[in-house]
C-alpha positions as CSV (number, residue, x, y, z in Angstrom):
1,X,123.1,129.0,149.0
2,X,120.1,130.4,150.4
3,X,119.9,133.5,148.2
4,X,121.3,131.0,144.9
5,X,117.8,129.7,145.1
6,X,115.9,133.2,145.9
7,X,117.6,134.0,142.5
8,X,116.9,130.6,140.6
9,X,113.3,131.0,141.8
10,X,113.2,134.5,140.1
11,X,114.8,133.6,137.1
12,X,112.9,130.6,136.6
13,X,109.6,132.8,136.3
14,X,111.0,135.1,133.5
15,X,109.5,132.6,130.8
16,X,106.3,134.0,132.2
17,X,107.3,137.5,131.4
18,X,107.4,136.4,128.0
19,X,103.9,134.5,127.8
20,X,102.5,137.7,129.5
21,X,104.8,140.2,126.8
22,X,105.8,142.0,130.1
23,X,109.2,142.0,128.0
24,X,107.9,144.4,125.3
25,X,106.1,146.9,128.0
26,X,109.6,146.9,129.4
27,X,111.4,147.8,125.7
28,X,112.6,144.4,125.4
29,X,112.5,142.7,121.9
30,X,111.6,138.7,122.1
31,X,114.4,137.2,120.4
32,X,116.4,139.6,123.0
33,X,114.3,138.2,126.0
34,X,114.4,134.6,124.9
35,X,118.3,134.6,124.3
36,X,119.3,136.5,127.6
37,X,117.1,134.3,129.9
38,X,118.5,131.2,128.6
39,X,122.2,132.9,129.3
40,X,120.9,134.0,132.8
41,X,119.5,130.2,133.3
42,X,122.7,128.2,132.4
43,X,124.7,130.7,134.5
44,X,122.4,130.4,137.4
45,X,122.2,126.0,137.0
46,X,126.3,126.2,136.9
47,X,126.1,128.5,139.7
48,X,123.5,126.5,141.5
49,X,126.3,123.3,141.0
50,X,129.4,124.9,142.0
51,X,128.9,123.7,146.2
52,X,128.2,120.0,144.6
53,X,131.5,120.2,142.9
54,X,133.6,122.3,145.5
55,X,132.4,119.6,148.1
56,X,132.9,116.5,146.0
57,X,137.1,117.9,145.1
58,X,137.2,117.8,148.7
59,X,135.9,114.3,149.0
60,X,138.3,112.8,146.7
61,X,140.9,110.6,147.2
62,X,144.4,111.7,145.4
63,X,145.1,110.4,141.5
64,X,140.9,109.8,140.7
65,X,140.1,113.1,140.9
66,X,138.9,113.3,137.2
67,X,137.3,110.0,137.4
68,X,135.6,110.9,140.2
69,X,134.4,114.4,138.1
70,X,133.4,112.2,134.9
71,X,131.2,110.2,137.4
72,X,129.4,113.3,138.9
73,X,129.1,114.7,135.3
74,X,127.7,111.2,134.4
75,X,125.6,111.3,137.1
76,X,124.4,115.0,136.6
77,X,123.4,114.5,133.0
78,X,121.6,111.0,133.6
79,X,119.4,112.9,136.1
80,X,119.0,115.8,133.5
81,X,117.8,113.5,130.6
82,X,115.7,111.7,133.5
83,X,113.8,114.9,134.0
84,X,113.0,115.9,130.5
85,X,112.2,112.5,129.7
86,X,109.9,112.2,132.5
87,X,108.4,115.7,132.7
């Protein structure tokens, strides 16, 4: 877990590769740059989630396993739209 958020740390400052064009000393294009970091950031966030979910199909009891999922996903995306809402 520890090096999960030495990477998301990392990855999370590639947008400021981009406001610096670091990309294009490097040979990258920016349509390349823009597309691969948003791959390499919904990777890392799923990533990032998979101990959450591991821990939680653990949890469960038997026969609401996928209610139980739908509530976590509920609950993830609430806090997602809470964030951008907020800032």
């Amino acid at each position: 877990l520890f090096w999960v958020n030495i990477g998301a740390a990392t990855v999370g400052l590639l947008p400021l590769m981009l406001v610096t064009r670091a990309n294009l000393a490097i040979g990258i294009p920016d349509q390349a740059f823009v597309l691969g970091d948003d791959v390499i950031q919904t990777v890392a966030g799923e990533l990032a989630h998979m101990p959450v979910l591991v821990l939680a199909a653990q949890l469960c009891p038997p026969g609401v396993e996928a209610t139980f999922f739908a509530l976590l996903m509920s609950v993830l995306n609430l806090s997602g739209f809470a964030a951008s809402f907020i800032g």
